[in-house]
C-alpha positions in Angstrom: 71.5 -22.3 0.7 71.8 -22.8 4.6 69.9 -19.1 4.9 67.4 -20.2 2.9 67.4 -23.1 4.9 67.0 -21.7 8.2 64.4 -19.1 6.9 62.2 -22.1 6.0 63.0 -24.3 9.2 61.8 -20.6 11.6 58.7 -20.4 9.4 58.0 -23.8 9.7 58.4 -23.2 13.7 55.7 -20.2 13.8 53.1 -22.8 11.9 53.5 -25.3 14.6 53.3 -23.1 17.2 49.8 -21.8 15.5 48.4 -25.3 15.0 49.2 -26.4 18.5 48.2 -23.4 20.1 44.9 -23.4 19.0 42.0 -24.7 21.3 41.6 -27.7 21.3 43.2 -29.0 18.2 42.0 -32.3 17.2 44.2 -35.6 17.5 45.3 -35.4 13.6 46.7 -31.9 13.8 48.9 -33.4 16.9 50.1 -36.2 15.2 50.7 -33.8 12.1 52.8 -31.6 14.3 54.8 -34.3 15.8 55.5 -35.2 12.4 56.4 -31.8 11.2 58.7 -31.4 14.2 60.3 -34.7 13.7 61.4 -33.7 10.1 62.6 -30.4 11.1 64.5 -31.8 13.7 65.8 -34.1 10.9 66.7 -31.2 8.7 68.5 -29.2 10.9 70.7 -32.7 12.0 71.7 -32.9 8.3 72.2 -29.1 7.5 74.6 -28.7 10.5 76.1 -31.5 9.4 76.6 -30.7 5.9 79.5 -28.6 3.8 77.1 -26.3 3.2 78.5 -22.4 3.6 77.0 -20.7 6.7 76.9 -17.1 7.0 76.7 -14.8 10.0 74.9 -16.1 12.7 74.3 -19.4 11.6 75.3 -20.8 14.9 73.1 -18.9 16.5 69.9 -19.5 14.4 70.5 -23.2 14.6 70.8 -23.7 18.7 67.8 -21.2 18.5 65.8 -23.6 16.1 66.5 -27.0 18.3 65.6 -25.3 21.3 61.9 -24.5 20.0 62.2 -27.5 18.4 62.5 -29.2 22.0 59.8 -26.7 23.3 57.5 -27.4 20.1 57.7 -30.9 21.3 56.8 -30.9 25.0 53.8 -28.5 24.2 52.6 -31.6 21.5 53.0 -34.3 24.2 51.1 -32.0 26.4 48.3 -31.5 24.3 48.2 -34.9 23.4 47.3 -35.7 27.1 44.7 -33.4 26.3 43.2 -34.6 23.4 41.4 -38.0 22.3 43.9 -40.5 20.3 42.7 -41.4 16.9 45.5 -42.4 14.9 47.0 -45.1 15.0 44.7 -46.7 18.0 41.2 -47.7 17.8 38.3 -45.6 16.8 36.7 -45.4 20.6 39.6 -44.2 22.6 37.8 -41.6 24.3 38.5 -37.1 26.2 41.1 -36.4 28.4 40.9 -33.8 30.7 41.9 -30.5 28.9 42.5 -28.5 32.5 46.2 -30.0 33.1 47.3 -31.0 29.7 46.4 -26.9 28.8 48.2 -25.3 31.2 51.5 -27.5 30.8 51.3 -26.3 27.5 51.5 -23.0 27.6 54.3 -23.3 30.2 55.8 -24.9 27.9 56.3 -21.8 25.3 58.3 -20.0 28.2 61.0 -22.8 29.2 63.2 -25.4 27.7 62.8 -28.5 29.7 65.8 -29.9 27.7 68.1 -27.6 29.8 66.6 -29.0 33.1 69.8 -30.6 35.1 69.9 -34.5 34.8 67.1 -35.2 32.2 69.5 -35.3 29.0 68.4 -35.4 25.7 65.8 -37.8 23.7 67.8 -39.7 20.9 66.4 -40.0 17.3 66.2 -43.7 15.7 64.3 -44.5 12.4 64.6 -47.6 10.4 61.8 -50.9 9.5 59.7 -52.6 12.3 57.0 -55.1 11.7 54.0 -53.7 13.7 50.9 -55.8 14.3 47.7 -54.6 13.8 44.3 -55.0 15.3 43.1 -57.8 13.5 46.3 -60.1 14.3 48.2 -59.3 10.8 51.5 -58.3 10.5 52.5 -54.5 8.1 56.5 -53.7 8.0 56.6 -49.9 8.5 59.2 -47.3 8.1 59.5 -46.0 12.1 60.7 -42.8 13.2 61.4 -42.1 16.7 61.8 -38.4 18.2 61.4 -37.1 21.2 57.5 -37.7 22.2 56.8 -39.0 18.3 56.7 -42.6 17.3 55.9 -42.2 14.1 55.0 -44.9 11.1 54.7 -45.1 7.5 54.0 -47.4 4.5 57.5 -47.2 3.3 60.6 -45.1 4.1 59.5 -42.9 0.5 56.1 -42.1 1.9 58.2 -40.3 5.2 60.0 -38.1 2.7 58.3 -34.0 3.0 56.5 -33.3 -0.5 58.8 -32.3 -3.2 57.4 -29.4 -4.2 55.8 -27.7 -1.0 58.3 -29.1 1.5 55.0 -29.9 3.3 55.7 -32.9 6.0 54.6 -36.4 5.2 51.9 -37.3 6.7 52.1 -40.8 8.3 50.2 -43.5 8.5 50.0 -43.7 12.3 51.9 -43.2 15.4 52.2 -45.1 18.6 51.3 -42.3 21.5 54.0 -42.8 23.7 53.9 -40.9 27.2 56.2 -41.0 30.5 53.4 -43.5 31.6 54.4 -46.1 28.4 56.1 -49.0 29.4 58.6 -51.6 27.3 57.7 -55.3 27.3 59.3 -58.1 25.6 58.3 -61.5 24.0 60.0 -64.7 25.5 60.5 -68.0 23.8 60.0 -68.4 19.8 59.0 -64.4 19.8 62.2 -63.1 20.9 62.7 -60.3 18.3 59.2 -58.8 19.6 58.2 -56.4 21.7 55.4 -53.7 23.3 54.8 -50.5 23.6 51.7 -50.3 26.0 50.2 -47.0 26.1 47.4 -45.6 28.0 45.2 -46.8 24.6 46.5 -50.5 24.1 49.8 -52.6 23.5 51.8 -51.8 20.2 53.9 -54.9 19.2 56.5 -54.5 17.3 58.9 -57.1 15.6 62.6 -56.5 14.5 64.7 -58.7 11.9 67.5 -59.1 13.9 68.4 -59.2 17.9 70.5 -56.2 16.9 68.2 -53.9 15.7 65.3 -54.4 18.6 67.8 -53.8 21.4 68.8 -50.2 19.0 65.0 -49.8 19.1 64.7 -50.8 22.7 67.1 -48.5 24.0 66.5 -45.5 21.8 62.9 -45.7 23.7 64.4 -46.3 26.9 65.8 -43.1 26.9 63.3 -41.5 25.4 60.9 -42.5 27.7 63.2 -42.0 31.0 63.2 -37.8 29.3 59.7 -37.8 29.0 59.1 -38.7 32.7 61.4 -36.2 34.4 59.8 -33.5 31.8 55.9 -34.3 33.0 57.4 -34.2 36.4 59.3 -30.9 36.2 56.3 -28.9 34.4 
């Protein structure tokens, strides 16, 4: 089973590398990526956790599978810079410039910037925010945070890959976050809210309990503080 496993997780690897590699792929294939990357790294969490009997290698083939994971991952945030933001922000965000975002790309096949000294490691979080959306209402969304993905769906079913294909779930939206993002918080009778402002517009969030929004807060903390040294060490 854990072969099998693996087999899938290396093809799955080879068909994000294509869809991100392409020119110029187009905001939705980015945030499909980041998905798809997101789920595998959720997979492989869960399989090297498991009981499950490991053959030959298995080690091996694992550490190999995070570590273009983690490459997989700074080549979508890089192509993100590179590419105009549809989902999940307004319909008139408008081109980067492809010159820079292109070329950290494709250094970013031919190094991990996870084994750069002193960055350490992005942490994965998931669970229910409130998010507010342009028109002032408020949707409670399934999050899932990894890496250089802030992902968001209707419901934590709807994040689940397709049962039959295995195919990742496509979400509803995702807030772009960067090393430029910045954390805000809500004083006063809006205490369990907070921001995410990107280069696009602010993302506010709202947790249920003090608890949970400092879990969120931190998780993206440190998130955010790898991000930075990685757009600074490409």
């Amino acid at each position: 089973m854990a072969e099998l496993k693996l087999s899938s997780m290396e093809g799955n690897v080879q068909r994000i590398g294509a869809m991100l590699m392409a020119d110029n792929p187009s905001a939705d294939t980015i945030v499909e990526a980041r998905a798809a990357i997101a789920n595998m790294n959720g997979d492989l969490s869960a399989l090297r956790a498991s009981d499950s009997d490991r053959g030959p290698g298995f080690e091996a083939r694992s550490a190999a599978l995070a570590a273009s994971a983690a490459e997989l991952q700074t080549l979508a945030e890089a192509k993100s810079l590179a590419a105009p933001d549809k989902a999940g922000a307004s319909a008139g965000g408008g081109a980067g410039g492809g010159g820079g975002g292109a070329g950290r790309a494709g250094r970013a096949l031919t190094r991990m910037v996870s084994e750069a000294p002193g960055q350490g490691e992005c942490v994965h979080r998931e669970g229910f925010l409130r998010k507010r959306n342009q028109k002032g209402g408020w949707g409670k969304r399934w999050c899932v945070l990894e890496g250089g993905s802030f992902l968001y769906y209707s419901s934590r079913e709807a994040a689940a890959p397709a049962k039959k294909t295995g195919k990742p779930a496509k979400p509803r939206g995702h807030v772009p976050i960067t090393g430029t993002s910045k954390l805000t918080r809500e004083p006063g009778d809006d205490a369990l809210n907070f921001q995410v402002l990107t280069a696009e517009r602010a993302y506010e969030m709202h947790a249920e309990t003090n608890a949970d929004m400092m879990g969120w807060l931190q998780a993206l903390k440190e998130n955010l503080a790898v991000l930075r040294n990685r757009v600074t060490s490409l």
